[in-house]
DSSP file (Angstrom, degrees, kcal/mol; ACC not computed):
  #  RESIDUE AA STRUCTURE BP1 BP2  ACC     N-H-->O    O-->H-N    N-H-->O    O-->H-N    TCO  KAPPA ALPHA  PHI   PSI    X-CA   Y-CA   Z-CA
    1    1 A X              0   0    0      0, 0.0     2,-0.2     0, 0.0     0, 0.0   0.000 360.0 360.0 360.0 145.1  -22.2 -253.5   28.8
    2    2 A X        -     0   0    0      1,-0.1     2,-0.2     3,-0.0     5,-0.0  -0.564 360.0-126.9 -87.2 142.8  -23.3 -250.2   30.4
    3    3 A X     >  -     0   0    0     -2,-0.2     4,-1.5     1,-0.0    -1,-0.1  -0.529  33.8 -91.3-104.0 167.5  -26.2 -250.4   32.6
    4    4 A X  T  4 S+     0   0    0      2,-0.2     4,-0.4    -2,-0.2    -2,-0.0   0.826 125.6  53.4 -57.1 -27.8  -29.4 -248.2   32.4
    5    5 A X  T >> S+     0   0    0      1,-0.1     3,-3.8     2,-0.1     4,-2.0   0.954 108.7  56.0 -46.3 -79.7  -27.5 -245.3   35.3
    6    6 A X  T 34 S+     0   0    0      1,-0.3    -2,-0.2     2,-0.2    -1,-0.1   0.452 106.6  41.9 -40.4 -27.3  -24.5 -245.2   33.0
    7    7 A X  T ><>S+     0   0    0     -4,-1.5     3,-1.2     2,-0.1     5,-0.5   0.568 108.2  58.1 -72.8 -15.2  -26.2 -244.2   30.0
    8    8 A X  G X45S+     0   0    0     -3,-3.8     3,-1.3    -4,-0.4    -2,-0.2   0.824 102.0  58.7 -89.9 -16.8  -28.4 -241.6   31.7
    9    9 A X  G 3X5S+     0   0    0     -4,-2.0     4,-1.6     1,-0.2    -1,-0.3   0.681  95.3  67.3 -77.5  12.9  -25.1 -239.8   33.0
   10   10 A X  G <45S+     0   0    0     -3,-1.2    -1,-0.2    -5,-0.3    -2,-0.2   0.414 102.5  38.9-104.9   3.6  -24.4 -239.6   29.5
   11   11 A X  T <45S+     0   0    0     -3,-1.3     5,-0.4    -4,-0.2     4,-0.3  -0.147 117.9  56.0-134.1 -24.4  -27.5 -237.1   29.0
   12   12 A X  T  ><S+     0   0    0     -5,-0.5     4,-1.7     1,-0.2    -2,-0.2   0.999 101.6  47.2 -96.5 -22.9  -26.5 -235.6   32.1
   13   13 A X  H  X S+     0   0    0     -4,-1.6     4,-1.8     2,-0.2    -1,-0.2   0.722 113.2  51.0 -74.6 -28.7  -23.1 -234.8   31.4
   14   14 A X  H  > S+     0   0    0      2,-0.2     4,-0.9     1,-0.2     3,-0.4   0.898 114.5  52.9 -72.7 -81.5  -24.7 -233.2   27.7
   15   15 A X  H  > S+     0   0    0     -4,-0.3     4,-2.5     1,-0.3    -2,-0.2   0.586 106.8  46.1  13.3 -83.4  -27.1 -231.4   30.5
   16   16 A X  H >X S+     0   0    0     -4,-1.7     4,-3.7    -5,-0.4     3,-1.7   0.858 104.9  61.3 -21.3 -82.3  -24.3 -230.0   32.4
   17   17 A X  H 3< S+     0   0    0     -4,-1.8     4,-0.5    -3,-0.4     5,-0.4   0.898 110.0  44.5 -22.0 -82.8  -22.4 -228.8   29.1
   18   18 A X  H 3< S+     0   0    0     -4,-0.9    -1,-0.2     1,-0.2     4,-0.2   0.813 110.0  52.7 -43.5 -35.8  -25.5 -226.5   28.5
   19   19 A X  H XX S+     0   0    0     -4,-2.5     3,-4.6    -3,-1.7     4,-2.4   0.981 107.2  50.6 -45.0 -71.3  -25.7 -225.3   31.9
   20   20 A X  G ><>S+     0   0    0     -4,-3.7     3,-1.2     1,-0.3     5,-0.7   0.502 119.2  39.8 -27.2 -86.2  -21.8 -224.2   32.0
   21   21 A X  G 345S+     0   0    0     -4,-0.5    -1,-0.3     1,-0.3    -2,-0.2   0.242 118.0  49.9-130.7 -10.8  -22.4 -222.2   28.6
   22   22 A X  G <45S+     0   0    0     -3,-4.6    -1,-0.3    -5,-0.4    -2,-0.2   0.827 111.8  56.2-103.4 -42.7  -26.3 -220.8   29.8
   23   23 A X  T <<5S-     0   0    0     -4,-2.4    -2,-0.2    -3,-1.2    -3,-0.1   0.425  96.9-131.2 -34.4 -37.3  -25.0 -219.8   32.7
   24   24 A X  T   5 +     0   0    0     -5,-0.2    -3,-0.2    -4,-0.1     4,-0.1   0.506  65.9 127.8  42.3  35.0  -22.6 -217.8   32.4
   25   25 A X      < +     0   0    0     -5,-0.7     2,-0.2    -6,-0.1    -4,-0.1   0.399  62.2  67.4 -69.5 -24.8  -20.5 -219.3   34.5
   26   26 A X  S    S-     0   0    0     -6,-0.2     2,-0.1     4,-0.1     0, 0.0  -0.641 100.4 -88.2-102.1 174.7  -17.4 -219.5   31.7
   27   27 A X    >   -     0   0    0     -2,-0.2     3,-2.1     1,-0.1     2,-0.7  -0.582  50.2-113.0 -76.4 141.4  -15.5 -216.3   30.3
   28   28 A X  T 3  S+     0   0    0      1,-0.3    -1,-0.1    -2,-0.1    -3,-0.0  -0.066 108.8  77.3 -64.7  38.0  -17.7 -215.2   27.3
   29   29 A X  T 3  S+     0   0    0     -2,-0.7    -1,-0.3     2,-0.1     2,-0.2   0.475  74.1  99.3-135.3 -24.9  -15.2 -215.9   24.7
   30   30 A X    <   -     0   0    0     -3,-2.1    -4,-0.1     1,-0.1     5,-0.0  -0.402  64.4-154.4 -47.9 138.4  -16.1 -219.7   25.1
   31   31 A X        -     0   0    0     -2,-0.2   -10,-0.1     1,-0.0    -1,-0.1   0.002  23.7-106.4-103.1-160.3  -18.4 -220.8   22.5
   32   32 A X  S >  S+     0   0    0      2,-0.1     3,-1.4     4,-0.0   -11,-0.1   0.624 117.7  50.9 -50.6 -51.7  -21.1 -223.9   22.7
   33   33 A X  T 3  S+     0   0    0      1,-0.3     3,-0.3     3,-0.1    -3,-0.0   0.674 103.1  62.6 -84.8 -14.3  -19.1 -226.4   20.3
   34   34 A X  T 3  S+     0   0    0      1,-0.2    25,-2.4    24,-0.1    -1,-0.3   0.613  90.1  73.0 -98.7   8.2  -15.9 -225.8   22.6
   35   35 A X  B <  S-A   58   0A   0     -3,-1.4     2,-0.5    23,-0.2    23,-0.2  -0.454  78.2-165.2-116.4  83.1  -17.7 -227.4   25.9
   36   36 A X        -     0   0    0     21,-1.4    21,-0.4    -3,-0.3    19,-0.1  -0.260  37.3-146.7 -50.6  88.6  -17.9 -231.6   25.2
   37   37 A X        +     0   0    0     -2,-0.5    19,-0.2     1,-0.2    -1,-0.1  -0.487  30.5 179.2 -60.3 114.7  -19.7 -234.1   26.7
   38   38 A X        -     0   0    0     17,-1.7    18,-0.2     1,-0.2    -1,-0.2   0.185  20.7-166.5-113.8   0.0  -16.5 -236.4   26.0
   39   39 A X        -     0   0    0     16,-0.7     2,-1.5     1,-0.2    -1,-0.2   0.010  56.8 -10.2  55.5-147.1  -18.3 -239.5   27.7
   40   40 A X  S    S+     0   0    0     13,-0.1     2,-0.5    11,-0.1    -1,-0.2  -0.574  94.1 151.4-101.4  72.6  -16.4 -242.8   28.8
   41   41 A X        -     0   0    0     -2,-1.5    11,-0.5    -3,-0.1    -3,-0.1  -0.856  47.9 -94.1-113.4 139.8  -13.2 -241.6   26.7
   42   42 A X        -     0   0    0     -2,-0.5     2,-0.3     9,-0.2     9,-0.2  -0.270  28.3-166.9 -45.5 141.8   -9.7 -242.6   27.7
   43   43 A X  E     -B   50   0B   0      7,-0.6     7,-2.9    20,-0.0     2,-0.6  -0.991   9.4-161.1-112.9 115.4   -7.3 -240.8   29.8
   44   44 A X  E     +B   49   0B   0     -2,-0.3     5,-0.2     5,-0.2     3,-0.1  -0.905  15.8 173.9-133.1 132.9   -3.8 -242.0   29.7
   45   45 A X        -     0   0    0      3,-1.9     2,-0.5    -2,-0.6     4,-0.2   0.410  55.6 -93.1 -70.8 -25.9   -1.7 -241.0   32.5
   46   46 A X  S    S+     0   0    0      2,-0.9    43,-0.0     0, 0.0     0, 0.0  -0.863 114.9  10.4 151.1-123.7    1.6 -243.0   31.8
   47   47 A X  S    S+     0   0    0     -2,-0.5     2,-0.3    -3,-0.1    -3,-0.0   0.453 130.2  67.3 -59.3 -15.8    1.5 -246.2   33.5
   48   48 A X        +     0   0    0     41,-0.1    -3,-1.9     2,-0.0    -2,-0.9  -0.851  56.2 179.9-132.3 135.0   -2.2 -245.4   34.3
   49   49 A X  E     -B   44   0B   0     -2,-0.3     2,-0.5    -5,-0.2    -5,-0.2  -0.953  19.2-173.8-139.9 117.3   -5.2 -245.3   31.5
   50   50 A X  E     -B   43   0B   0     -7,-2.9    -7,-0.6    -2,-0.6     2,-0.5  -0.941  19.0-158.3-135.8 145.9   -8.2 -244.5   33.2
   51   51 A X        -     0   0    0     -2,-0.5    -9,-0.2    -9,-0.2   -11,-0.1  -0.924   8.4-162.6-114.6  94.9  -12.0 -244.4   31.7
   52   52 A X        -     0   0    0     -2,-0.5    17,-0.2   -11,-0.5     3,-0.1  -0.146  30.0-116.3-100.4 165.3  -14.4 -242.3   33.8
   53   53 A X  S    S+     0   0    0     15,-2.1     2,-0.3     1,-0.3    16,-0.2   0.894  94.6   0.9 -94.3 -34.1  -18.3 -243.2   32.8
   54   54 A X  E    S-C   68   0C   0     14,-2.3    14,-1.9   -15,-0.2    -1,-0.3  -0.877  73.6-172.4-122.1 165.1  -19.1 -239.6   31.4
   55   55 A X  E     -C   67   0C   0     -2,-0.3   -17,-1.7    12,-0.3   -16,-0.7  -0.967  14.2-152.3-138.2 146.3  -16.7 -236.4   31.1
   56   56 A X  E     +C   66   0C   0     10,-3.2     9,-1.8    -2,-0.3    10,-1.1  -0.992  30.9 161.2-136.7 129.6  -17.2 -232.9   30.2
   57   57 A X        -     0   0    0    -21,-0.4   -21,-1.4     7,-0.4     2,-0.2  -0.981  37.6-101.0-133.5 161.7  -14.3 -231.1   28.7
   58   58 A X  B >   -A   35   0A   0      5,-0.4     3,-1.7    -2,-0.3     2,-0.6  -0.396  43.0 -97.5 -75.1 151.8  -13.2 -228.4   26.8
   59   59 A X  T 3  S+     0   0    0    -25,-2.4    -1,-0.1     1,-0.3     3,-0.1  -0.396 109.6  10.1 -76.5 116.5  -12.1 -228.3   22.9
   60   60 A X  T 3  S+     0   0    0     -2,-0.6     2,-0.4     1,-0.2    -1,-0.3   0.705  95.4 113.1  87.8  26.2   -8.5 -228.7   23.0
   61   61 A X    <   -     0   0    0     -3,-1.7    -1,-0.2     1,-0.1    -3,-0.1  -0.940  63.5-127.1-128.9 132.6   -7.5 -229.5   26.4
   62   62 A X  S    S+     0   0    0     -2,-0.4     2,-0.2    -3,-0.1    -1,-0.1   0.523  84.0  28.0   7.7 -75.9   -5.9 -232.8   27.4
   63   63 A X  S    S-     0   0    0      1,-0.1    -5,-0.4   -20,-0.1     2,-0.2  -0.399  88.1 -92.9-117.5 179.3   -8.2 -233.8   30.5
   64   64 A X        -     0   0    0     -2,-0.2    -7,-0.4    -7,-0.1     3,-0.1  -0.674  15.2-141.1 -90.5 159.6  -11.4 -233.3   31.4
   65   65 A X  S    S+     0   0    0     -9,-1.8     2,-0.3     1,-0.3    -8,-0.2  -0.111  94.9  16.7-112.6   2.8  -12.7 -230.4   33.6
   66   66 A X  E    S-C   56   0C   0    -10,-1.1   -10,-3.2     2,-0.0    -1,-0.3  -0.663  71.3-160.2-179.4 128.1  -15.3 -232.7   35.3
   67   67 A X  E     -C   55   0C   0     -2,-0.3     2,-0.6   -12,-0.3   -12,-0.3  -0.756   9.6-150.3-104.2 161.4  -15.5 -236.6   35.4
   68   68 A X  E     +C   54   0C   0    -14,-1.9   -14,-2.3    -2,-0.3   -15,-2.1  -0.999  16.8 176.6-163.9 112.3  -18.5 -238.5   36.2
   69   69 A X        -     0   0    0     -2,-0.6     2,-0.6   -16,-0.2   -17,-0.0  -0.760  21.6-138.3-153.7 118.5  -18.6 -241.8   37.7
   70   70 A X        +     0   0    0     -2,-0.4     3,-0.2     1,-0.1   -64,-0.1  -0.481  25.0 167.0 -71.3 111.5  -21.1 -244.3   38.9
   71   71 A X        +     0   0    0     -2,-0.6     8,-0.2     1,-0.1    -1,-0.1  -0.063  28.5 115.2-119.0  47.6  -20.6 -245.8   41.8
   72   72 A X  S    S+     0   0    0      1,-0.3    -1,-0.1     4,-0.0    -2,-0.0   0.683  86.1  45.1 -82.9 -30.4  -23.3 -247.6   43.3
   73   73 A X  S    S+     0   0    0     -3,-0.2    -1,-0.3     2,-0.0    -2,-0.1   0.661  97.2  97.2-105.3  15.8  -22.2 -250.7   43.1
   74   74 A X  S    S-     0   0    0      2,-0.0     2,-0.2     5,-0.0    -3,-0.1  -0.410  79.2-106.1 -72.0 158.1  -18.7 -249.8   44.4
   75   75 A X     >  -     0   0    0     -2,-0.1     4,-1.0     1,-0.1    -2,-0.0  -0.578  40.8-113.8 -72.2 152.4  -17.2 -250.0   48.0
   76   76 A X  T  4 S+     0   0    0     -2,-0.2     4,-0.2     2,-0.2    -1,-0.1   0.496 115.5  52.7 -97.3 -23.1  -17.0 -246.5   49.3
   77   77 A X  T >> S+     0   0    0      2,-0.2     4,-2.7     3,-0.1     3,-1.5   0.836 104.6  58.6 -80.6 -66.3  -13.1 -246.6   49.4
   78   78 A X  T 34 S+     0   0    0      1,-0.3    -2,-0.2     2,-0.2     4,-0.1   0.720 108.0  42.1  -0.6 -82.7  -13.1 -247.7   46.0
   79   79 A X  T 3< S+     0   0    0     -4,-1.0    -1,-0.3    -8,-0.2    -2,-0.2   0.225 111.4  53.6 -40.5 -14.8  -14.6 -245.1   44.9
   80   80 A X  T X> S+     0   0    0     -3,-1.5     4,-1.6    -4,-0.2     3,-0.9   0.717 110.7  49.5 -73.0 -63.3  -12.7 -242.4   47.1
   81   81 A X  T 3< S+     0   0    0     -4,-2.7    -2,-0.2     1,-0.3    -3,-0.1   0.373 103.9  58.7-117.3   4.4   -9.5 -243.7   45.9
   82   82 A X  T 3> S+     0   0    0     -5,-0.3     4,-0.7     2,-0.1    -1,-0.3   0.635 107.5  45.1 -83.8 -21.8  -10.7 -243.5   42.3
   83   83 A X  H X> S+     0   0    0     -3,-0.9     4,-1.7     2,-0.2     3,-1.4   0.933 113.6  52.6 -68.0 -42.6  -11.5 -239.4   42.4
   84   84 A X  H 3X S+     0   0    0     -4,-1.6     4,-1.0     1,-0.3    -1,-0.2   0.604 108.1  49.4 -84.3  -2.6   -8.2 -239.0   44.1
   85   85 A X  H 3> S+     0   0    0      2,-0.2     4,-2.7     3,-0.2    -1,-0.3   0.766 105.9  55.4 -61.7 -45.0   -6.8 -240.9   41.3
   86   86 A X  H <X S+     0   0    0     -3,-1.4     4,-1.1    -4,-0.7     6,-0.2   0.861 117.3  36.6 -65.1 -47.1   -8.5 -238.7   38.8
   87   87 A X  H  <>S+     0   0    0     -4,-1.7     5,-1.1     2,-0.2     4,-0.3   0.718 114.5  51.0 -86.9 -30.0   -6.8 -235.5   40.5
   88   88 A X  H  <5S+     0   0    0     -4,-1.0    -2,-0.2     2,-0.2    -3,-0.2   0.816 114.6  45.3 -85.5 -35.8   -3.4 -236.8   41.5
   89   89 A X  H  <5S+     0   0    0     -4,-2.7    -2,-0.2     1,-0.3    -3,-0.2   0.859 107.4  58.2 -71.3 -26.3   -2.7 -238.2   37.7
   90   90 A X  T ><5S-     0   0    0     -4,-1.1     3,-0.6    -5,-0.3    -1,-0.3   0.800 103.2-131.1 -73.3 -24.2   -4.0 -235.2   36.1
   91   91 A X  T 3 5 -     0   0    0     -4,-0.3    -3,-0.1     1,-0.2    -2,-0.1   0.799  53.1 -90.1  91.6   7.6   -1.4 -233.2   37.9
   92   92 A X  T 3 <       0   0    0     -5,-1.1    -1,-0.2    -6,-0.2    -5,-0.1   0.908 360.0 360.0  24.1  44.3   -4.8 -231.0   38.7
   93   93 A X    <         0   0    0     -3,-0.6    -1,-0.1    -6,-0.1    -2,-0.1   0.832 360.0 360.0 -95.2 360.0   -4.0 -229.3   35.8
């Protein structure tokens, strides 16, 4: 069960989405509906299926353009060696 952090990144990642698109930080040809708060949604890598606690992606692409993951009660390697997970399975693409 998700504790009361984990839901609130889940309003932060919707937060985010609105920045990116208010901003003007994307090429204008992006639209609203095409930046997602895609939340704790499976990624599977292969051998590896990994579930980030929010996401923000784009409509129609694979992986996510930003993952979001609480780690306060993690060990600091832990956590470390789960971003670099994030970035080596995606292929940074």
């Amino acid at each position: 069960m998700p504790s009361r952090i984990h839901e609130a990144f889940v309003t932060f990642g919707t937060n985010i989405c609105d920045q990116l698109y208010n901003s003007g930080f994307l090429p204008t040809r992006y639209k609203r509906n095409e930046i997602l708060q895609t939340g704790s949604v499976e990624f599977d890598y292969g051998s590896v299926i990994m579930a980030p606690d929010a996401s923000v992606s784009f409509f129609g692409s694979r992986d996510p353009f930003l993952v979001l993951e609480v780690a306060y009660s993690e060990k600091e390697e832990h956590a470390q060696r789960k971003a670099q997970d994030y970035i080596l399975l995606s292929k940074a693409e």
